[in-house]
N, CA and C of each residue as an Amber inpcrd file, in Angstrom:
protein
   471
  20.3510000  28.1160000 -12.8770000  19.4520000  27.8330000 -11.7670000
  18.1970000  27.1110000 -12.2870000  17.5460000  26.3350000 -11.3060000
  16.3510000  25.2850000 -12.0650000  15.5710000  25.9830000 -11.5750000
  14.4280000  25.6560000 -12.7820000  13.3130000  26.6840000 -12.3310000
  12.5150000  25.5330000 -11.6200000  11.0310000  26.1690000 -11.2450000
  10.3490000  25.4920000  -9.9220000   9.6230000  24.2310000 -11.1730000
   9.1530000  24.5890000 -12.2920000   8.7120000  24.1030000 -13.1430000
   9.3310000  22.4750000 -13.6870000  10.8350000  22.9520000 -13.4220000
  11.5650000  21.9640000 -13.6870000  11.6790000  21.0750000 -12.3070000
  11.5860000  21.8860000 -11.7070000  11.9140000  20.6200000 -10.1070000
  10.4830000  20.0470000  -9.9100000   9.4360000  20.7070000 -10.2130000
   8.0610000  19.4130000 -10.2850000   8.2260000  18.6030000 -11.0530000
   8.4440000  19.1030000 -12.1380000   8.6370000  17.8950000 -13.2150000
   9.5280000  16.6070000 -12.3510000  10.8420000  16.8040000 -12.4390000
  11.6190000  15.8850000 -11.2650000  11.0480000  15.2710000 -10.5340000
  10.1810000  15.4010000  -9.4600000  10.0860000  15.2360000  -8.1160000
   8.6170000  14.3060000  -8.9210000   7.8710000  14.7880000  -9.8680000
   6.8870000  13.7680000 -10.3720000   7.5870000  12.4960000 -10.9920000
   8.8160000  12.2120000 -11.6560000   9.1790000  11.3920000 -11.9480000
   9.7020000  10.4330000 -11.2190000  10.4930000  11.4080000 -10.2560000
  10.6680000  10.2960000  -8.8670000   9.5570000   9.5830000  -8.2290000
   8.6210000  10.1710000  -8.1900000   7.3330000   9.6580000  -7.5410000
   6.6280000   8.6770000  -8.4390000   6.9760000   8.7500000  -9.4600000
   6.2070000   7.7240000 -10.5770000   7.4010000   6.2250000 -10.5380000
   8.2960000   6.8520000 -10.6570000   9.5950000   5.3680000 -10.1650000
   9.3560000   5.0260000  -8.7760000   9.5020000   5.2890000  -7.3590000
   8.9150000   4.9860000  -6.7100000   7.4090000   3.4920000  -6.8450000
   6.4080000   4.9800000  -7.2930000   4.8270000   3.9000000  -7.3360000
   5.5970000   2.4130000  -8.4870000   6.0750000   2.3510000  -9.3630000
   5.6470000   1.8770000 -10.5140000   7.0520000   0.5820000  -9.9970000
   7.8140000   1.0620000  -8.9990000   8.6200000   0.2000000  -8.7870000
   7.8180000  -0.9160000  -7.4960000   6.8630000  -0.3920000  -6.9440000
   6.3740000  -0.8910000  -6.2990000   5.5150000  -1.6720000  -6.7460000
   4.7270000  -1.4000000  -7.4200000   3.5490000  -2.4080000  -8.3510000
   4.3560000  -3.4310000  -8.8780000   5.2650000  -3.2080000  -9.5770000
   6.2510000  -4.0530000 -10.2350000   6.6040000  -5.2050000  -9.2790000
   7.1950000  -4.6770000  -8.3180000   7.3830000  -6.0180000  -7.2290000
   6.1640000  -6.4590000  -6.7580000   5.6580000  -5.5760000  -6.2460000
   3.9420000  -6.3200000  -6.0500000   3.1400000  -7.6970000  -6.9080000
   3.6390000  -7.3920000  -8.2520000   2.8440000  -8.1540000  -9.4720000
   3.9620000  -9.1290000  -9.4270000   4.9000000  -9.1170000  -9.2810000
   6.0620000 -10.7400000  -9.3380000   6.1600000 -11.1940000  -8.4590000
   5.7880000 -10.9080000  -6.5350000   4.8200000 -11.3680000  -5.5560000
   4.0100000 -12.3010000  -6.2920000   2.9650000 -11.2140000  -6.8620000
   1.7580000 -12.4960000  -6.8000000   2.0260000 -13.2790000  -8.0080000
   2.5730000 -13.1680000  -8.6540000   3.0120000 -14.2020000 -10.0210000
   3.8710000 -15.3380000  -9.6470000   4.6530000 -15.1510000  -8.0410000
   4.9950000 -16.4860000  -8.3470000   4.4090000 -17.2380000  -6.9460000
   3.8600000 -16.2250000  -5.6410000   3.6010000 -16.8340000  -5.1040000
   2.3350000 -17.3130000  -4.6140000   1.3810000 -16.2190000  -5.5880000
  -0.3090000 -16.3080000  -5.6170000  -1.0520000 -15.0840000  -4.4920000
   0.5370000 -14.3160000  -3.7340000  -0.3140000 -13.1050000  -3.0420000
   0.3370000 -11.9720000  -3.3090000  -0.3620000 -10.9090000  -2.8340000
  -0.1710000  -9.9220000  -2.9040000   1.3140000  -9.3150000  -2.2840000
   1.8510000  -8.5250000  -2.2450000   3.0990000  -8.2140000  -1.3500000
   2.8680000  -7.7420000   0.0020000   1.7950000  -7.2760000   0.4530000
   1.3330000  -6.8720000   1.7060000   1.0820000  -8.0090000   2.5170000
   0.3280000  -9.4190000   1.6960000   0.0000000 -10.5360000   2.7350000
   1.2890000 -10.9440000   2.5800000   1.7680000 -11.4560000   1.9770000
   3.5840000 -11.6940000   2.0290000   4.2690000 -11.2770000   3.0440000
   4.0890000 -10.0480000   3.3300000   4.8590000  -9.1800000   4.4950000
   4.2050000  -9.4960000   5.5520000   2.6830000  -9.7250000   5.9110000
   1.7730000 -10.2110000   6.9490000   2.2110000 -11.3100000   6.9620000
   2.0440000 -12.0330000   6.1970000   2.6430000 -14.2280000   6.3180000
   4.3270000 -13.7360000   6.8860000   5.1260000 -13.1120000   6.3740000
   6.4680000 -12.8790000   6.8720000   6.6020000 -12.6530000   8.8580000
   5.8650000 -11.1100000   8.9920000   6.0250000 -10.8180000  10.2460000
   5.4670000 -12.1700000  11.0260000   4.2360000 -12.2690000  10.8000000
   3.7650000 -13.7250000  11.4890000   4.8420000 -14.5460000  11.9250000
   5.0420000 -15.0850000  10.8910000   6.8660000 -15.9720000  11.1180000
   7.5690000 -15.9690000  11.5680000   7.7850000 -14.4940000  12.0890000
   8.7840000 -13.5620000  12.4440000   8.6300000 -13.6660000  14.4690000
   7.2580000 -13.6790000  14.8410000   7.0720000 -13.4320000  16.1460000
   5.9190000 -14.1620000  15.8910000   5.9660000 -15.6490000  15.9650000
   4.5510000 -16.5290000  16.4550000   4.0490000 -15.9690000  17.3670000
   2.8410000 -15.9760000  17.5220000   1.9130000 -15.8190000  18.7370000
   1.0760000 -14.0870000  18.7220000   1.8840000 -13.8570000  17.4110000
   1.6880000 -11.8950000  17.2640000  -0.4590000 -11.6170000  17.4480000
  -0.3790000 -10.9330000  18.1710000  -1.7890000 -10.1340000  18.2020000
  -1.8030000  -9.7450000  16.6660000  -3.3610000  -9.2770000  16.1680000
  -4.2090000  -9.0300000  15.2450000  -3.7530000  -7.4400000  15.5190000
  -3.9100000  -6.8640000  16.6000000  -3.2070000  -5.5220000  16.4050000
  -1.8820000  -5.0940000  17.0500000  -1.2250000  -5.9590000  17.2210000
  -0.0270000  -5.5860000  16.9620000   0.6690000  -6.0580000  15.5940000
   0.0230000  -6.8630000  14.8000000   0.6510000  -6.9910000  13.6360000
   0.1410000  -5.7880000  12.6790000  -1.4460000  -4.9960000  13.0100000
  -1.4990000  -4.2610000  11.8420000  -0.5750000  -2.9400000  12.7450000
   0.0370000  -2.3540000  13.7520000   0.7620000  -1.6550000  13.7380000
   1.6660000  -1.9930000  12.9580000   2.5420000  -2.9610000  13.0370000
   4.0960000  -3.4840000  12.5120000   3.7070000  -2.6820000  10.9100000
   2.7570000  -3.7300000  10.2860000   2.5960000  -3.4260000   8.9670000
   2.0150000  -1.6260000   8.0730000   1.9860000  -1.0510000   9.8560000
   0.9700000   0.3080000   9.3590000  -0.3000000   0.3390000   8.4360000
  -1.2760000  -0.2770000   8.8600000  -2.5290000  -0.6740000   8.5820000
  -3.5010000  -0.7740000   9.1950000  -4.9940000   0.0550000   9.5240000
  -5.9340000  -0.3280000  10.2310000  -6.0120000  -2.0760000  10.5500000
  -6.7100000  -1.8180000  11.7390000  -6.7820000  -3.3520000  12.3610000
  -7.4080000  -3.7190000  11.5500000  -8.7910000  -2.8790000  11.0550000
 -10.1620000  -3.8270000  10.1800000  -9.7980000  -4.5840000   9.2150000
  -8.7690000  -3.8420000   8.4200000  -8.2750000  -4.1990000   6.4040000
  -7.1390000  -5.2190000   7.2270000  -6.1130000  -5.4330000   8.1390000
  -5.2780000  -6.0570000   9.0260000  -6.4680000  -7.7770000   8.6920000
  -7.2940000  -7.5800000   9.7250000  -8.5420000  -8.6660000  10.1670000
  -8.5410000  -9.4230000   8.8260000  -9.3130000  -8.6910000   7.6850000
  -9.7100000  -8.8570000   6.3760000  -8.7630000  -9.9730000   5.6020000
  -7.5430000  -9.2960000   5.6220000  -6.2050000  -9.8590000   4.8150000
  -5.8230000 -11.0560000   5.6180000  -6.0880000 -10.9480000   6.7630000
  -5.6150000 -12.4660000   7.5010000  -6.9590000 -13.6330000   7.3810000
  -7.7890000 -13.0050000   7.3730000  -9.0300000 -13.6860000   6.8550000
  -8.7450000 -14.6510000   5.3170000  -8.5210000 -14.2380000   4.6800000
  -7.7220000 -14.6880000   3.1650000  -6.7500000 -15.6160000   3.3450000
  -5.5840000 -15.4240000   3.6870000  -4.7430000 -16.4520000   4.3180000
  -4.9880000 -17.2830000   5.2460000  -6.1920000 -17.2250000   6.3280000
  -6.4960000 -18.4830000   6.6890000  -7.6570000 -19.0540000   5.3470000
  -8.1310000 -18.7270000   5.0210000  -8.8740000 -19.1890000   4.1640000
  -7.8320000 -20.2280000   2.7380000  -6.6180000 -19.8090000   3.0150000
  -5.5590000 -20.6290000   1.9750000  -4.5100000 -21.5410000   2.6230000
  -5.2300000 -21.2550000   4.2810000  -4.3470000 -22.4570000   5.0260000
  -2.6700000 -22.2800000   5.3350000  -2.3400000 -20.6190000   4.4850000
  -0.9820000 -20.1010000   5.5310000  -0.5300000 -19.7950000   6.8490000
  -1.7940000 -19.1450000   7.3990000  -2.1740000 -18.8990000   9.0130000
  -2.9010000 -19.6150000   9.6500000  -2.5680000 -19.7760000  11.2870000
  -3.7500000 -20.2830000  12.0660000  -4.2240000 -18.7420000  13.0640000
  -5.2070000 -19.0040000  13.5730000  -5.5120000 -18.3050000  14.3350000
  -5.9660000 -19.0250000  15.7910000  -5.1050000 -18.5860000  16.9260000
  -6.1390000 -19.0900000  17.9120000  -6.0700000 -17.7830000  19.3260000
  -7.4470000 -18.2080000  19.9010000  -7.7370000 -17.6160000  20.7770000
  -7.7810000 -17.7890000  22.2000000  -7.2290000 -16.7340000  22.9520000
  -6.3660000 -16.5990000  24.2460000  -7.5550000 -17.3050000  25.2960000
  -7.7350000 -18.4960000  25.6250000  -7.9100000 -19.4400000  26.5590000
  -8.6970000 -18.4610000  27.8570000  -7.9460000 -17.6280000  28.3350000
  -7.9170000 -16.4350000  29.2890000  -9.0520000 -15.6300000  28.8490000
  -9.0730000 -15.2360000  27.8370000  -9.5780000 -13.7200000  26.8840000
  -9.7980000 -13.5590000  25.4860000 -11.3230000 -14.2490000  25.4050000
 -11.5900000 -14.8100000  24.0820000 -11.4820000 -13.5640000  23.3340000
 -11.4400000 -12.2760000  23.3140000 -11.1340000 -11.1100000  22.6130000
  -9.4500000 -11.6620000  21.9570000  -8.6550000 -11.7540000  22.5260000
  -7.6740000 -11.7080000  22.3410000  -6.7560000 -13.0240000  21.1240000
  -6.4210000 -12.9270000  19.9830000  -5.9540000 -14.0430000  19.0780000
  -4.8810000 -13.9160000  18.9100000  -4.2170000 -14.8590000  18.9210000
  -2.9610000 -14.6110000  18.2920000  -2.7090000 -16.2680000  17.0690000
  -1.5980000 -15.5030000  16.2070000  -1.1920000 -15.8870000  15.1880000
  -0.3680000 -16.4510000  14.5430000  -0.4540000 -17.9190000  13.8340000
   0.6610000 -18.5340000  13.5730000   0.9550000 -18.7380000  12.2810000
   2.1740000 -19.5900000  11.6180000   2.1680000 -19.7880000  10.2780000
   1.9830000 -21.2670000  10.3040000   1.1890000 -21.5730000   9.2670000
   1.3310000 -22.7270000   9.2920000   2.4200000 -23.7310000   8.5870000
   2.4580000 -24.7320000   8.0210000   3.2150000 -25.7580000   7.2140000
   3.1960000 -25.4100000   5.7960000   2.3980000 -25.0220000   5.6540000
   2.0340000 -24.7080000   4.0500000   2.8450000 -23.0500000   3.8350000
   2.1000000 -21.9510000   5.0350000   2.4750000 -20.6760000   4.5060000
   4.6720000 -20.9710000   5.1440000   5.1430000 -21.3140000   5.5020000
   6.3780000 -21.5220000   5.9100000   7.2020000 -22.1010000   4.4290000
   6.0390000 -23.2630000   3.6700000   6.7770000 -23.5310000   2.6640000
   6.7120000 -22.2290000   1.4560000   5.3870000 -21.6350000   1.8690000
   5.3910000 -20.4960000   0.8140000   6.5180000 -19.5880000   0.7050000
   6.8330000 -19.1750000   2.3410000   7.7760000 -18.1200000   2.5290000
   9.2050000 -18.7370000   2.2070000   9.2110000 -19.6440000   2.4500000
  10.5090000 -20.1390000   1.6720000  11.3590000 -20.0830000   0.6020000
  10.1860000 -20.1740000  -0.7450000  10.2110000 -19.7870000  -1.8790000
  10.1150000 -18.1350000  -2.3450000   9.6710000 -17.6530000  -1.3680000
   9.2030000 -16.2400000  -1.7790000  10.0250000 -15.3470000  -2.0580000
  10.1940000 -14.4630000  -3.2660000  10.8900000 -13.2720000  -3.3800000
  11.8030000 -12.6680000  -2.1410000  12.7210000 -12.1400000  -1.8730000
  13.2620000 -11.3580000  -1.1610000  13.0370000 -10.0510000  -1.5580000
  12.9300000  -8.5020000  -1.0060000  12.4950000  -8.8000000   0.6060000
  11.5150000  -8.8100000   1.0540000  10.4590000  -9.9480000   1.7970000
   9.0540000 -10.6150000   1.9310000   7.9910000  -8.3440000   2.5140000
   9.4530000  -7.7520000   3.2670000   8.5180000  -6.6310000   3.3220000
   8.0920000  -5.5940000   2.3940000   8.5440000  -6.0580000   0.9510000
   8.5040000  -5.0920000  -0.2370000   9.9500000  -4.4460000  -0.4630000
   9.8530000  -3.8640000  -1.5000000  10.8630000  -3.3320000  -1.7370000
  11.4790000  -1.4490000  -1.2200000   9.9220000  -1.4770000  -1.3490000
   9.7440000   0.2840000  -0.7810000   9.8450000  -0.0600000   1.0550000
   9.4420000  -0.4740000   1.4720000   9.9700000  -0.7850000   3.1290000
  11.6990000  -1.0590000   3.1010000  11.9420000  -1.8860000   2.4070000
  13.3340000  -2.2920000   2.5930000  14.1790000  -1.1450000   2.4080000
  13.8280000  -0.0060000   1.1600000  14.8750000   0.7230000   0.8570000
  14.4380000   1.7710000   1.9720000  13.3380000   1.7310000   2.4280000
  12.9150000   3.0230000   3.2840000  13.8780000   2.6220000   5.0330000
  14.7040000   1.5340000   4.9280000  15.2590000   1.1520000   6.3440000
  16.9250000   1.1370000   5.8540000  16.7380000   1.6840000   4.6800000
  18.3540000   1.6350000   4.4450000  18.8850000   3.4850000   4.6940000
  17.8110000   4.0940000   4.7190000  17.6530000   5.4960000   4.8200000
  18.4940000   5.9320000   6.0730000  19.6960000   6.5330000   5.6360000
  19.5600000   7.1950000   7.4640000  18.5100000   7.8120000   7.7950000
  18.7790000   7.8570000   9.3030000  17.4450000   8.3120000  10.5470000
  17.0280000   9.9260000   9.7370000  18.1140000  10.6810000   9.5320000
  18.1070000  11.9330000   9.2990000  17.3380000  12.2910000   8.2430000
  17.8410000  11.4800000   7.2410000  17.3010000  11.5560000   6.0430000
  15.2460000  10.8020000   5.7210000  15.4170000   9.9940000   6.8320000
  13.9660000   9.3290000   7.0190000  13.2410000  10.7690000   7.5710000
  13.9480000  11.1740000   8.2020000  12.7490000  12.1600000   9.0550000
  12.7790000  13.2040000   8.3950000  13.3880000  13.9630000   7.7680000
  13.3240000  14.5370000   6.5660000  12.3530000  14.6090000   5.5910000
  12.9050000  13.6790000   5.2040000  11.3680000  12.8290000   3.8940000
   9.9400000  12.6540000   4.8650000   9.8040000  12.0800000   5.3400000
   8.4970000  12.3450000   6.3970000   8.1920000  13.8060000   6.4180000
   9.1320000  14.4580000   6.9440000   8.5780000  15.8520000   6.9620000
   8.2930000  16.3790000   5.8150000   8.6530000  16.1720000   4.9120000
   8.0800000  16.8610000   3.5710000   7.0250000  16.3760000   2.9050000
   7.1020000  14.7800000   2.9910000   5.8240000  14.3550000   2.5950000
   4.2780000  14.3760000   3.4210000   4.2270000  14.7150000   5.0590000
   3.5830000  15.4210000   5.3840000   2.7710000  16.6690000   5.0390000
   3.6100000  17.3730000   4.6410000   3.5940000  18.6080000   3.8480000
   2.7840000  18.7540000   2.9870000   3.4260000  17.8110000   1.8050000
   2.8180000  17.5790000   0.5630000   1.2360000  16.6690000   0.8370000
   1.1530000  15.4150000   1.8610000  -0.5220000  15.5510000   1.9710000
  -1.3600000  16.3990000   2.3200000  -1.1370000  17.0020000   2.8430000
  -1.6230000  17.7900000   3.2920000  -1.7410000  19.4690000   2.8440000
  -1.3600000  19.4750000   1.7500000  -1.4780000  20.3010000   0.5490000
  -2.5220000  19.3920000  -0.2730000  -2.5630000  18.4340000  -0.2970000
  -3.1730000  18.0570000  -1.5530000  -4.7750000  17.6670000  -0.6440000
  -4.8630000  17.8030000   0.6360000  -6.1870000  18.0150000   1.0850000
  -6.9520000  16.7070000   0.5830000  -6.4150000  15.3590000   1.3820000
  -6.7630000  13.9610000   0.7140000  -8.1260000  13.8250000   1.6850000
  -9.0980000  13.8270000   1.2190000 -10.5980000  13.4710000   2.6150000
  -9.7380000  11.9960000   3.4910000 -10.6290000  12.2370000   4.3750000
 -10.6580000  10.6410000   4.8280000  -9.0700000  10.8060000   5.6120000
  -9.2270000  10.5360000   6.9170000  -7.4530000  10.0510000   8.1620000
  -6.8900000   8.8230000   7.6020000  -7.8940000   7.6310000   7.0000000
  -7.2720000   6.6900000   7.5290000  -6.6760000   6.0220000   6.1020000
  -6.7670000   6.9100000   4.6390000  -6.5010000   6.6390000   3.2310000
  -5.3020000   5.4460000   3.4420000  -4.5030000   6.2930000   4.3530000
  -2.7160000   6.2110000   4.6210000  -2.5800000   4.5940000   5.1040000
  -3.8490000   4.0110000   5.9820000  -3.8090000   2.8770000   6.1400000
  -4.3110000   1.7330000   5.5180000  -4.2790000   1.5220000   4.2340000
  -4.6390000   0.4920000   3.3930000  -3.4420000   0.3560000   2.7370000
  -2.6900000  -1.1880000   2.2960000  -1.6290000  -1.5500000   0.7700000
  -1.5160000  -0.6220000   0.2790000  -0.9520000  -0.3560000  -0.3410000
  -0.4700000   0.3520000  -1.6740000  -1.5660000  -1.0830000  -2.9010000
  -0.7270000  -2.2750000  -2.7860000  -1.7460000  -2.8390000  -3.8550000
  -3.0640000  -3.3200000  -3.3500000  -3.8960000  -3.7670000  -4.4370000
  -4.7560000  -3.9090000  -4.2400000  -5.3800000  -5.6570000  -3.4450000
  -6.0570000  -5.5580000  -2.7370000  -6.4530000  -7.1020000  -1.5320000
  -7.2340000  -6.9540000  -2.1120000
């Protein structure tokens, strides 16, 4: 029988393959295409549904709108995105790719949503909600300050 000692141990190593597989793709993102894997996945969805709202894309991506705003701020600033605003309801923008970010995504790594999203949709339902439920658990054991930690990259913008 395994002791509890031994199944942390485990369950830390999984969690370190996990993070370290993620950085890993993260860093060959930006090595070949100059961004991060999160704007990658933002330049992707964009692509995906021209015309996308500022917050409906940071739902898609699970990300506050503000750090959402920020990161698209950057990519128009590199001429991948346009932004324009609803004629009707100057609150309201929506979002395009441009010529440049289309040739980016072209070239870009597969899969533009990371690698930890991709394998997290290969999951059965059962097994997704599962893992949710435990990792719930586990934040909330570890008593992290702050609601909104959960909504920033994993790498760093």
């Amino acid at each position: 029988m395994e002791s509890s000692h031994a199944k942390i141990h485990n369950v830390i190593q999984k969690l370190r393959v996990i993070f370290k597989a993620t950085q890993a793709h993260s860093k060959y993102v930006e090595k070949l295409c100059g961004l991060s894997s999160a704007k990658l996945w933002m330049l992707h969805e964009v692509a995906t549904s021209p015309g996308l709202k500022v917050s409906q894309l940071a739902s898609v991506l699970s990300i506050h709108p503000s750090t959402c705003s920020n990161m698209l701020d950057k990519l128009e600033e590199q001429e991948l995105i346009s932004r324009d605003r609803s004629k009707k309801d100057q609150r309201s923008v929506h979002l395009y790719v441009t010529e440049q970010g289309k040739i980016l995504l072209a070239r870009a790594p597969q899969p533009p949503q990371g690698k930890l999203t991709s394998a997290l949709k290969e999951l059965p339902f059962e097994h997704l909600t599962t893992l949710d439920d435990e990792l719930t658990h586990l934040v909330s054991v570890l008593d992290v300050p702050g609601d909104k930690v959960g909504l920033t990259p994993i790498a760093n913008e």
